[in-house]
NUMAR-100752 format. One record per residue (C-alpha): residue number from 1; residue in three letters; x negated, y, z negated. Coordinates in steps of 0.02 Angstrom, whole numbers. Each point is the difference from the previous one (the first is absolute). Example, Ala and Ser with C-alpha at 12.3 -4.5 7.8 and 13.67 -1.06 7.14 Angstrom:
BEGIN
1  Ala  -615  -225  -390
2  Ser  -69  172  33
This chain:
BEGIN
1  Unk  -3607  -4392  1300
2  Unk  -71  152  -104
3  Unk  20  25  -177
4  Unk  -28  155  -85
5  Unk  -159  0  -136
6  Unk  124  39  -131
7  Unk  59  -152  4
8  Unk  -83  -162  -78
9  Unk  5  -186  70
10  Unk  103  -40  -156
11  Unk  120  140  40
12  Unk  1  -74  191
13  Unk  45  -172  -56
14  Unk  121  63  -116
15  Unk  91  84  123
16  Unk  11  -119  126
17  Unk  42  -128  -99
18  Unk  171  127  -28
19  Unk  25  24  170
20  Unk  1  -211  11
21  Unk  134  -25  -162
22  Unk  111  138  78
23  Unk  8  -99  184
24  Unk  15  -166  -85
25  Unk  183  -42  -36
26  Unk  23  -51  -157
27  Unk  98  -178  -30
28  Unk  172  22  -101
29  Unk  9  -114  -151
30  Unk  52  -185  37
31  Unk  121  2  -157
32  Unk  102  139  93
33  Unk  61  -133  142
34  Unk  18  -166  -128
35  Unk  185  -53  9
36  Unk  79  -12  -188
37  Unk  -114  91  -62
38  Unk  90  162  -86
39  Unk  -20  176  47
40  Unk  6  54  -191
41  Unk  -189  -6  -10
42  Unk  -2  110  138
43  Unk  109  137  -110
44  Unk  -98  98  -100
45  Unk  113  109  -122
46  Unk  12  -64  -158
47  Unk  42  120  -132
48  Unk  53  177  -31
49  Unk  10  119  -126
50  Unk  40  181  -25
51  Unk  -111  145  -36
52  Unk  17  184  10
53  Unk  -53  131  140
54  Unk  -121  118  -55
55  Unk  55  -7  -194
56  Unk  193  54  48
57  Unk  136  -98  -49
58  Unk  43  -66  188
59  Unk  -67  -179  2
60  Unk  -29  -84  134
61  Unk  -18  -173  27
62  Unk  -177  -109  47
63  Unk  -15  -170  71
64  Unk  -147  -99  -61
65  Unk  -51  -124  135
66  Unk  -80  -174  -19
67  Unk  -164  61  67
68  Unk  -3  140  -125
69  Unk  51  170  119
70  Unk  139  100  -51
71  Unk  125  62  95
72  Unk  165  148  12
73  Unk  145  -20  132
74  Unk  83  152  46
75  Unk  163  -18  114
76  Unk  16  158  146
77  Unk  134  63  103
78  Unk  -22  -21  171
79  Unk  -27  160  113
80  Unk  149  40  102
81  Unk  -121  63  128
82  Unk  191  45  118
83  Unk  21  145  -116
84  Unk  -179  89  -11
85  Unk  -88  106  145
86  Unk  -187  -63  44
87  Unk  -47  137  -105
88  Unk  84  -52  -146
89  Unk  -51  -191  8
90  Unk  -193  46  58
91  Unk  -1  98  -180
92  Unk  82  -134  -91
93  Unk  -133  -116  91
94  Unk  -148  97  -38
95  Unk  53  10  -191
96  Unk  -15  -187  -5
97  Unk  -183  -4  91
98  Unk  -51  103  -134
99  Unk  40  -116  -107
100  Unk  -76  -127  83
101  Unk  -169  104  6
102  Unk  -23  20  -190
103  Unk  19  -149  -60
104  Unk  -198  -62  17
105  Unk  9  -165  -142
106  Unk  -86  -130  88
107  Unk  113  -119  -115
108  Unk  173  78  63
109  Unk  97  -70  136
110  Unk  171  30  56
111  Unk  151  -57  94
112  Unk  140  55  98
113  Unk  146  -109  2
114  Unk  134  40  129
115  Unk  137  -139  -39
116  Unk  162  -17  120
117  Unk  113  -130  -27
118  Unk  203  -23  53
119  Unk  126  94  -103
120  Unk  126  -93  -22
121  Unk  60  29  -183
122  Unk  181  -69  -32
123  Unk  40  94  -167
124  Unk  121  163  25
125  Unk  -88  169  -6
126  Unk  -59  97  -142
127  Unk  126  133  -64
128  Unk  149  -95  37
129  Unk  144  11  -115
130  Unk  84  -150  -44
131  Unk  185  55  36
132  Unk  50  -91  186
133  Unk  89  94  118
134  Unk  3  27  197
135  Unk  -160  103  20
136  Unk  -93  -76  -151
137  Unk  33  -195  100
138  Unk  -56  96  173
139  Unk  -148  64  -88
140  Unk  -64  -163  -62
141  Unk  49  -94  168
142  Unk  -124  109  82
143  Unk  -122  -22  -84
144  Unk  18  -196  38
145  Unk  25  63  166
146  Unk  -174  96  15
147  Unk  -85  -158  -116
148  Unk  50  -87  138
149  Unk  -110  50  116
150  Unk  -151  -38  -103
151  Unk  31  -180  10
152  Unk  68  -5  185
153  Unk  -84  174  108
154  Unk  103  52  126
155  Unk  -99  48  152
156  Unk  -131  96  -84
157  Unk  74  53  -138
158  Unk  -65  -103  -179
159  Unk  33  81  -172
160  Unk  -182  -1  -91
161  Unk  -50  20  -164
162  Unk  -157  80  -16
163  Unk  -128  56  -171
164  Unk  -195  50  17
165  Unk  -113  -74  -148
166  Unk  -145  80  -37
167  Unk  -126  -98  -107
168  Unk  -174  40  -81
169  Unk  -135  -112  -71
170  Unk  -160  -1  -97
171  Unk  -82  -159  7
172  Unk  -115  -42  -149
173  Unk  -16  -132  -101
174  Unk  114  -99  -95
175  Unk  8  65  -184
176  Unk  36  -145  -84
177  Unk  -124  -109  91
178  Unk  -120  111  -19
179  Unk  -5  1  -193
180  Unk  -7  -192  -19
181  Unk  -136  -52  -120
182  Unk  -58  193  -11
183  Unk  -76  97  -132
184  Unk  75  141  -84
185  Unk  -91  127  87
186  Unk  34  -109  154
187  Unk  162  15  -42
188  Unk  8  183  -15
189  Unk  -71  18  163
190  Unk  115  -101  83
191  Unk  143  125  -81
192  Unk  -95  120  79
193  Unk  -16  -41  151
194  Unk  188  -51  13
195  Unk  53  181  -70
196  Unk  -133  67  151
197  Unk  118  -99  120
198  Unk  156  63  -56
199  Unk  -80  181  -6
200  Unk  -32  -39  182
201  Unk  153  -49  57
202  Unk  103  145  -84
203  Unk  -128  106  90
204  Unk  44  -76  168
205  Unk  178  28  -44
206  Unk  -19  175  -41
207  Unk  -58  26  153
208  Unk  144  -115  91
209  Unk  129  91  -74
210  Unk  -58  172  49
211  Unk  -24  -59  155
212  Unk  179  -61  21
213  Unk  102  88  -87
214  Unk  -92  163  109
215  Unk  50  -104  144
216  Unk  171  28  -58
217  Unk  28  -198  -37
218  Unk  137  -35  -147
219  Unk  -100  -140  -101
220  Unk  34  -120  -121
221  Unk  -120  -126  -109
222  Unk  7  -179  25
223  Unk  50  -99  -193
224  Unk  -5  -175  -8
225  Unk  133  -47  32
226  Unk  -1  69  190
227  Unk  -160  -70  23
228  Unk  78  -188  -29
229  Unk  144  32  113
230  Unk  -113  63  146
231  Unk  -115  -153  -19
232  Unk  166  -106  -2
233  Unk  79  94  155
234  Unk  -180  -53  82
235  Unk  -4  -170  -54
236  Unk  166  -52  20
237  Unk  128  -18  171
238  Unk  160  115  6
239  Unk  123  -147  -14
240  Unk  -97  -63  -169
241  Unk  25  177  -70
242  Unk  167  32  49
243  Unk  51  -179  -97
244  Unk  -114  48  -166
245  Unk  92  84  -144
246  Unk  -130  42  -97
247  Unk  -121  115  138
248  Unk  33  159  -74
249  Unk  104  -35  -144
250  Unk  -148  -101  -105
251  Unk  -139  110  -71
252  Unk  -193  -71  -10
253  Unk  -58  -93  -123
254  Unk  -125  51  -113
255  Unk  -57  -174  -31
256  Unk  -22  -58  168
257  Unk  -148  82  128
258  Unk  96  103  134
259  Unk  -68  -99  144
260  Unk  84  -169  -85
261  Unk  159  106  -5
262  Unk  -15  28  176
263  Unk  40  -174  88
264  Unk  146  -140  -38
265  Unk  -47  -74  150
266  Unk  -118  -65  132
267  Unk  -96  117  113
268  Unk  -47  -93  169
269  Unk  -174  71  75
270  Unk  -68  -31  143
271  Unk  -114  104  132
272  Unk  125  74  92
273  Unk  114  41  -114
274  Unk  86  -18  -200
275  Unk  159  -79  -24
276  Unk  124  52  -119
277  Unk  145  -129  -69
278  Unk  59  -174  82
279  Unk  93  -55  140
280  Unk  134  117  91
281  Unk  -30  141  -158
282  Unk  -182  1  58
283  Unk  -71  160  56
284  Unk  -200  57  58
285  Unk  -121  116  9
286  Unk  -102  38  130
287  Unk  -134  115  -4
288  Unk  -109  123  124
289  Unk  -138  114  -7
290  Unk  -51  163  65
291  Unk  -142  -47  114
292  Unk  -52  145  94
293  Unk  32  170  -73
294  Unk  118  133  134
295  Unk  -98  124  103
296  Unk  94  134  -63
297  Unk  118  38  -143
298  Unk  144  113  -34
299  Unk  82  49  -129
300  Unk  157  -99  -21
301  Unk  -73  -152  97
302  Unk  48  -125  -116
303  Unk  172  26  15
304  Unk  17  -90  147
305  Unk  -7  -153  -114
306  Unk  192  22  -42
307  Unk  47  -52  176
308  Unk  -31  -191  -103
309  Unk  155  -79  -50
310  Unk  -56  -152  -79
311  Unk  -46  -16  -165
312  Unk  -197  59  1
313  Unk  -126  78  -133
314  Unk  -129  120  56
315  Unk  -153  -7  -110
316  Unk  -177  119  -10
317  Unk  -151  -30  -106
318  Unk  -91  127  -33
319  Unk  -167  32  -111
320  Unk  -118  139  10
321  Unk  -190  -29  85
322  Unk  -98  87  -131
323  Unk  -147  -54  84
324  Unk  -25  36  167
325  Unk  -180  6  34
326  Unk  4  -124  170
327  Unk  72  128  122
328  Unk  -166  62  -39
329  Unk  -81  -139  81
330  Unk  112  -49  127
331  Unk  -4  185  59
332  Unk  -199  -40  -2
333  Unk  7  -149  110
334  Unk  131  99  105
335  Unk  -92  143  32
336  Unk  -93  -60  168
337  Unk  168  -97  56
338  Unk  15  -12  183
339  Unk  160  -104  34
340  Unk  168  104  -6
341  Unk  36  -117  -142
342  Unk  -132  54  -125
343  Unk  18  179  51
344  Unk  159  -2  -77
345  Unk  -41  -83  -146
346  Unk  -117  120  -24
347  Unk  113  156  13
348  Unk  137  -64  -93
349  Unk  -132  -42  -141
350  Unk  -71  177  8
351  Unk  173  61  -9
352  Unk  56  -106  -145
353  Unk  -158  62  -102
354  Unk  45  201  49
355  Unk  171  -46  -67
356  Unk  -82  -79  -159
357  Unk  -97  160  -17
358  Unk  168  111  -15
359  Unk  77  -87  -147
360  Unk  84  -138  83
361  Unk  -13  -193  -64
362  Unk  -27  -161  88
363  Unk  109  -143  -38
364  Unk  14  -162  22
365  Unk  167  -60  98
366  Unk  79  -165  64
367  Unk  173  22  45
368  Unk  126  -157  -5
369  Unk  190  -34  57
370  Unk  91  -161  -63
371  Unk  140  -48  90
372  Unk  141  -102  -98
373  Unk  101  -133  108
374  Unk  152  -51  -102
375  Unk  56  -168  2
376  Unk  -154  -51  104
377  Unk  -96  -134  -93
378  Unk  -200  -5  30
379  Unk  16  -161  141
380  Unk  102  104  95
381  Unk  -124  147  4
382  Unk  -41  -39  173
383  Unk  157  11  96
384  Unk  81  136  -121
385  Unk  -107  100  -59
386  Unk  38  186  25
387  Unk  -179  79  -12
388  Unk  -59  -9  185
389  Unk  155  81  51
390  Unk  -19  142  -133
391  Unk  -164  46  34
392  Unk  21  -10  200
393  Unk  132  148  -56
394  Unk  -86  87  -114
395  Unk  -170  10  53
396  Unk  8  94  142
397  Unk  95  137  -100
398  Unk  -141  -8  -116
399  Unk  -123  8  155
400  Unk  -101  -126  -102
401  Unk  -31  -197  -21
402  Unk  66  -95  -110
403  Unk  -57  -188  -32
404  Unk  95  -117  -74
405  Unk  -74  -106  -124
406  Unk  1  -201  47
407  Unk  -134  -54  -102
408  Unk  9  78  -169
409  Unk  168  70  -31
410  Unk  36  -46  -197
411  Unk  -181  81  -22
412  Unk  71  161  84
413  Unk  173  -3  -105
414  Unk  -98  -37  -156
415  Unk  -117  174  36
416  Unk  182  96  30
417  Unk  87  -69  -143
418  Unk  11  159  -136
419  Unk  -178  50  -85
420  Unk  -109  -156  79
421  Unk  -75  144  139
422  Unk  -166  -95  -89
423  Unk  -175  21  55
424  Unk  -15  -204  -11
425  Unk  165  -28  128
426  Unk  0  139  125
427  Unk  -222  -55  26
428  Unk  81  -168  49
429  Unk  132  53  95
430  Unk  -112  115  117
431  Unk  125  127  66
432  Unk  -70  159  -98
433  Unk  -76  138  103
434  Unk  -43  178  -51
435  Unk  107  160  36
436  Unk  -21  184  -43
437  Unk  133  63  -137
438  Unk  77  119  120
439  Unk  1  -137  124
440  Unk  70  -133  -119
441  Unk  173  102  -42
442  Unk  68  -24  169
443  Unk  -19  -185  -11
444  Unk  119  -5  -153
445  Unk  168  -80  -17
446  Unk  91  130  -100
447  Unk  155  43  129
448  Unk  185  -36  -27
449  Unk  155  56  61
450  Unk  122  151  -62
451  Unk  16  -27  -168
452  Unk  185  94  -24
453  Unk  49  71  -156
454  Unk  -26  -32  -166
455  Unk  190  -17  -53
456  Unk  67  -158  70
457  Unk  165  45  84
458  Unk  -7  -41  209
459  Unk  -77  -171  53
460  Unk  -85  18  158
461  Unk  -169  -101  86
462  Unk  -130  141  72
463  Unk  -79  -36  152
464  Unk  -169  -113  -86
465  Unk  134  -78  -62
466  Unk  2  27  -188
467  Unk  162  30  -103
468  Unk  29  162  -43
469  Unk  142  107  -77
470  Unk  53  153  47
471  Unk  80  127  -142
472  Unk  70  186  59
473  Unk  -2  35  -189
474  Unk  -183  -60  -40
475  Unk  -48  192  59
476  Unk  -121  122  -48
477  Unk  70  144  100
478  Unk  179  -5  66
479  Unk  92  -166  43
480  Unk  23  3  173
481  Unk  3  -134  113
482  Unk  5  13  211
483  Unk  56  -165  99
484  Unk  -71  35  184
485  Unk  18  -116  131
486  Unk  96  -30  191
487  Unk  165  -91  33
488  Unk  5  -155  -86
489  Unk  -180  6  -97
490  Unk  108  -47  -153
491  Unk  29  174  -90
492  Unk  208  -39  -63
493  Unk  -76  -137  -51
494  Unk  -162  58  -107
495  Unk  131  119  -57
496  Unk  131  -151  -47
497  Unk  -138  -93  -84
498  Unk  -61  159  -105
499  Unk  174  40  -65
500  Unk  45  -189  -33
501  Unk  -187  3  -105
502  Unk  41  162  -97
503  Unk  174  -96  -65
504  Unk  -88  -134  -27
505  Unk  -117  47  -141
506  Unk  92  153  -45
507  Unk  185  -50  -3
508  Unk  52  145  -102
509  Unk  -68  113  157
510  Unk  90  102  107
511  Unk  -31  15  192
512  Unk  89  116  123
513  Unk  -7  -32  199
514  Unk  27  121  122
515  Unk  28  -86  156
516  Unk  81  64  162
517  Unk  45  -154  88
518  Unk  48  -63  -188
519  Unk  -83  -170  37
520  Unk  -40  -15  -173
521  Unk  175  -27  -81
522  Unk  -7  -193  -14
523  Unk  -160  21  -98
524  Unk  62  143  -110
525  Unk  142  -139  -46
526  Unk  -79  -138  -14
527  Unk  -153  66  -109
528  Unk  88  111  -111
529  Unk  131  -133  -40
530  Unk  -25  -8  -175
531  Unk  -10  189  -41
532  Unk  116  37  143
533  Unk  -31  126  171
534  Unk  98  112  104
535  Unk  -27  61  169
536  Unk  83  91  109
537  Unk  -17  98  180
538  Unk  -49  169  23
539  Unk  137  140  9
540  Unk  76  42  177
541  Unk  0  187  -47
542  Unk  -172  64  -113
543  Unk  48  157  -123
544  Unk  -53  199  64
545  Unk  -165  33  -54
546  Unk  47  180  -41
547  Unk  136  -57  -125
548  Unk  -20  87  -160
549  Unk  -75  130  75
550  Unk  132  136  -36
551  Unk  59  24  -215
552  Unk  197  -2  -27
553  Unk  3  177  27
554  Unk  -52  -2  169
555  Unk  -168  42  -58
556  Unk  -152  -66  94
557  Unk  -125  -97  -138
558  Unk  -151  64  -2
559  Unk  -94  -161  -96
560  Unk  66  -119  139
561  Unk  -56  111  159
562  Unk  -181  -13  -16
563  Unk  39  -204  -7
564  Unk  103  -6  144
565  Unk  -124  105  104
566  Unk  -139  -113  -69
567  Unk  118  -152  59
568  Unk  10  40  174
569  Unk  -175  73  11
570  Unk  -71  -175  -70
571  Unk  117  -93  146
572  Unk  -73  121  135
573  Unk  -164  -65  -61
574  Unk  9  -186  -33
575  Unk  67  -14  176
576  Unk  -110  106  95
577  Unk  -155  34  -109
578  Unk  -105  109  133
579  Unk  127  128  -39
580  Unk  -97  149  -87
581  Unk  134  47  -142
582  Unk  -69  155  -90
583  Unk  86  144  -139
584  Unk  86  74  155
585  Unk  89  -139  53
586  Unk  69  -29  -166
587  Unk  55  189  -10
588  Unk  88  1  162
589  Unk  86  -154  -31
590  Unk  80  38  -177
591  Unk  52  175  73
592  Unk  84  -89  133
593  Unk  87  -136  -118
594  Unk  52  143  -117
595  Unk  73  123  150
596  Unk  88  -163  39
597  Unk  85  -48  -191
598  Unk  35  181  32
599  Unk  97  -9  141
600  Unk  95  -150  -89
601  Unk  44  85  -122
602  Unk  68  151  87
603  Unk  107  -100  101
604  Unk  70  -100  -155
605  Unk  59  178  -75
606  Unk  66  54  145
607  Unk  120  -43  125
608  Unk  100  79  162
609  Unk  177  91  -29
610  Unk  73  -14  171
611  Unk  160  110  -50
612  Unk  -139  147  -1
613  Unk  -118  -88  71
614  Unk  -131  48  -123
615  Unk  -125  -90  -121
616  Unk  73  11  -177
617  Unk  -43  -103  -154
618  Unk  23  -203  -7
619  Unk  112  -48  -159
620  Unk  -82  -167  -15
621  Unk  -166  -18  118
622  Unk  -61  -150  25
623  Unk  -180  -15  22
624  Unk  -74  -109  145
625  Unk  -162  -51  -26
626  Unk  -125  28  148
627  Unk  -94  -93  122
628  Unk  -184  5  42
629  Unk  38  52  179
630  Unk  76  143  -61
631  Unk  -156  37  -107
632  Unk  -116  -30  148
633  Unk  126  154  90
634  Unk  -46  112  -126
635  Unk  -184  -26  -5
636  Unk  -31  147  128
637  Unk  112  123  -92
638  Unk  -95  -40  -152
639  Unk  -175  1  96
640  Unk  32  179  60
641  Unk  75  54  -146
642  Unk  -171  -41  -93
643  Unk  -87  77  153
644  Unk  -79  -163  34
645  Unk  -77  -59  160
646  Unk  142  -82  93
647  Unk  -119  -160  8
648  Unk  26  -39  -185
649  Unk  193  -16  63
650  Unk  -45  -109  155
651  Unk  -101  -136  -105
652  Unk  105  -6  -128
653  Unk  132  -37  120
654  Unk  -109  -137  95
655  Unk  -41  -70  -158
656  Unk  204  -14  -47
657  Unk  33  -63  178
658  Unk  6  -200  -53
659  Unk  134  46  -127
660  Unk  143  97  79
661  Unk  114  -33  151
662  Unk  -28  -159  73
663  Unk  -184  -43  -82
664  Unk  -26  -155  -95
665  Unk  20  40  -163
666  Unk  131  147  20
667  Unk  122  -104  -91
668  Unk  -95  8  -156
669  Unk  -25  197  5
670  Unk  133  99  116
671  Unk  177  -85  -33
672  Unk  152  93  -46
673  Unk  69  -24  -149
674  Unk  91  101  -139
């Protein structure tokens, strides 16, 4: 094998000797696999503190680790990726690979933290009044109803409770070990270099935050107190949480490290798994790897991931490569590659660096998915474990491989716990590859389902599976709301379930139902009984549309014509829209309704004397009030009259056709009545 001149023996060795270290797989620690022995010295957040971002008053808060890096959690809201075009979500996409790109400290790392877990809350429902009632009990009996389902799925169907934690780290060292038995220049170095840190890891924020928040992600910063319960949600099973009192209701103490804080009981590790709790309230994680990266990615891809319905976590480590000066020489030793092999090595390596070249970034990336099996201690692993199954469904989605991790699985949930994406544990864990920025995006966990509106008023499950409420007064624009759907997809009852809501947490509200069949009357009774309801049927006979038309003194009003013309003009259109209604049409047709009011009124003053068999004068005229028949009769007289075409006549007369005679909806436009 040829070398080039440039480079030295000492260079050779060197090199080769890198090549060796990155085949060799590295041995995970012994400790990790002892029984007894407790996971807290594998949890590495100790303190935090607050300090402010960029001199402003917002604070935000930083955890201090035991191997001196700091750290900042910020929680995201999943992507509803149903509701945005593949335009929309490959611009939200390439906002966060920007991101990615600029952040260049070789001392950063980052992690994405896609958490899904069952959610089956039994507490009633924000924004609940306290005043019981029919549809305030109905209310809170569905929402038991749709809790349900996270602790027994029906079919498919799970309710899933889903966040997104981003964390960031700086690793450095540890300032108070690093000023034992200094000087006082030593000292002031060591503040140094600690206020360097913290400058670097607002820096990295800066940059996370405009990355995000251009995505369009809603974000929020991790405080202490969050950061304890997360660890606690990881470290202990569902049925030990759901018996604790003091979970969320006990804040940190200052006094105590926060990884002490994070245990009151035993974690069980062994290589294929860690156990959480005792006996029949025992639950455990099993983990997996990405091994082998897709051959293509779209945008979008990881949402196939919500088809899971067990309780999972979907972790990503990522740190930028600053240095990347090997693709130099494996290109080198590629160049003259003969096998098929090689030859793509080679191009994909001459690719990456043309990428590098245009602003991208190269990253490293291990992907990981931990599978929770509740009420499955770690003996029964083997028999009931859920992970083969999972990833037998999941991978070919993914049109990737997943392996799942037998041999070193509490090393693998250590490196995903919150801020421990370390240099130290992800080298022994061996799953980290490299990925382009652009490329990396794809590959992130950040999809959820619908996320309804911001009021809570509706309880409904969308279709990942997520509780969401829907609100037709938590509008921008105008508070409308369309139920679409065949025979039997549920509509009454959406419609049952919205009005029963509305009275619910409004019971001072007013709701009106207009209902042909009037299948609704048991419902307007029942949840309305404590401000009372009415209903009642729709009239046999519907009023004259052209009542009011005429003054007491048999005087047609001009102020209602235009209206009444605009009336029937709007019906000609609403039902047949392709009709072309135009200045003429409207000209014709109040000439005609006037000639007929006309007409009305000449034969209410006047009336037949058959002694002399003349017209004479009516003492007391009654006037009849017309019918749009009659008004469509009169539409040629008035057409000629204006020396219109005679087509003007003939459409509007098509157009009128529905409502006179025997048409549909004649009843509601050409009755007789006085």
């Amino acid at each position: 094998m040829m070398f080039p001149a440039a480079l030295s023996a000492k260079t050779i060795l060197h090199k080769a000797k890198m090549l060796i270290e990155e085949a060799r797989p590295l041995r995970p620690a012994p400790l990790l696999f002892a029984q007894g022995e407790s996971i807290e010295k594998f949890l590495l957040p100790e303190d935090s503190f607050e300090w402010p971002f960029m001199g402003i008053e917002e604070y935000f808060t930083i955890f201090l680790m035991k191997d001196g890096a700091l750290g900042v959690g910020l929680w995201l809201t999943p992507i509803a990726s149903e509701m945005l075009t593949e335009g929309e979500l490959s611009s939200r996409l390439e906002s966060l690979a920007d991101m990615f790109a600029k952040i260049k400290n070789p001392d950063a790392s980052m992690q994405i933290i896609f958490d899904a877990e069952p959610d089956s809350q039994s507490f009633s429902p924000e924004s609940m009044p306290e005043e019981q009632g029919f549809a305030a009990t109905i209310s809170r009996k569905r929402f038991e109803f749709l809790s349900n389902f996270a602790r027994h799925p029906k079919n498919s169907l799970r309710l899933m409770k889903r966040r997104i934690l981003l964390t960031l780290r700086v690793s450095g060292e540890h300032p108070a070990q690093s000023m034992k038995g200094f000087s006082d220049s030593e000292q002031a170095a060591a503040e140094k270099s600690f206020q360097n840190r913290i400058s670097a890891l607002r820096d990295t924020l800066t940059h996370v935050k405009a990355g995000v928040l251009g995505a369009h992600f809603q974000l929020k910063i991790m405080n202490r107190d969050e950061c304890l319960w997360f660890f606690r949600d990881s470290l202990h099973s569902f049925a030990m949480r759901s018996a604790s009192q003091t979970r969320h209701s006990s804040v940190s103490k200052s006094k105590s490290s926060l990884s002490q804080q994070m245990l009151y009981h035993c974690v069980h590790m062994t290589p294929s798994g860690v156990g959480l709790g005792e006996g029949k309230s025992a639950d455990t994680w099993q983990c997996a790897s990405l091994l082998d990266l897709p051959e293509s990615t779209v945008s979008g891809l990881m949402a196939k991931l919500l088809t899971i319905k067990h309780p999972h976590r979907i972790v990503v480590n990522i740190r930028p490569v600053v240095k990347s000066s090997d693709l130099d020489s494996k290109r080198y030793l590629l160049k003259n590659a003969d096998d098929a092999f090689g030859v793509r090595q080679f191009e994909d390596i001459t690719a990456t660096q043309v990428r590098l070249n245009r602003e991208e970034s190269l990253l490293a990336f291990s992907l990981h998915l931990l599978l929770r099996n509740e009420n499955v201690s770690v003996d029964q692993l083997e028999e009931q474990g859920l992970m083969r199954s999972v990833l037998s469904d999941i991978s070919p989605l993914l049109n990737c491989a997943f392996i799942e991790e037998t041999l070193c699985a509490p090393l693998v949930f250590a490196a995903t716990l919150p801020f421990q994406n370390s240099k130290e544990i992800v080298s022994l864990v061996g799953r980290e590859t490299r990925l382009l920025s652009r490329n990396l995006v794809s590959l992130l966990p950040l999809y959820g389902g619908f996320q309804g509106s911001r009021l809570p008023m509706v309880q409904m499950i969308s279709r990942a599976g997520d509780r969401i409420h829907l609100n037709p007064r938590d509008s921008n624009g105008a508070s409308h709301v369309a139920v679409l759907g065949g025979s039997g997809a549920g509509k009454s009852f959406s419609i049952a379930n919205m009005v029963t809501s509305f009275m619910g947490r409004y019971p001072k509200g007013r709701v009106f139902i207009i209902d042909k069949k009037t299948s609704y009357a048991a419902l307007t009774w029942l949840a309305a009984e404590e401000g009372g309801a009415s209903y009642f049927n729709p009239p046999k006979n519907f009023p004259n549309i052209f009542s009011g038309l005429m003054t007491g003194e048999m005087v047609i009003d001009e102020d209602r014509l235009p209206s009444v013309v605009h009336l029937l003009l709007t019906a000609v259109s609403l039902l047949s829209p392709k009709i072309d209604l135009e200045a003429t049409h409207r000209r014709v047709l109040s000439d005609a309704l006037r000639m007929t009011m006309e007409e009305k009124i000449r034969q209410a003053q006047t009336c037949f004397d058959p002694e002399s068999g003349t017209v004479v004068a009516a003492q007391r005229g009654q006037l009849s009030l017309p019918r749009l028949s009659e008004v469509v009769n009169n539409l040629p007289a008035a057409c000629d009259a204006l020396q219109f075409s005679s087509k003007v006549a003939n459409l509007l007369t098509e157009g009128f056709s529905p409502f006179v005679g025997s048409g549909p909806y004649a009843k509601f436009f050409d009755i007789s009545s006085s």
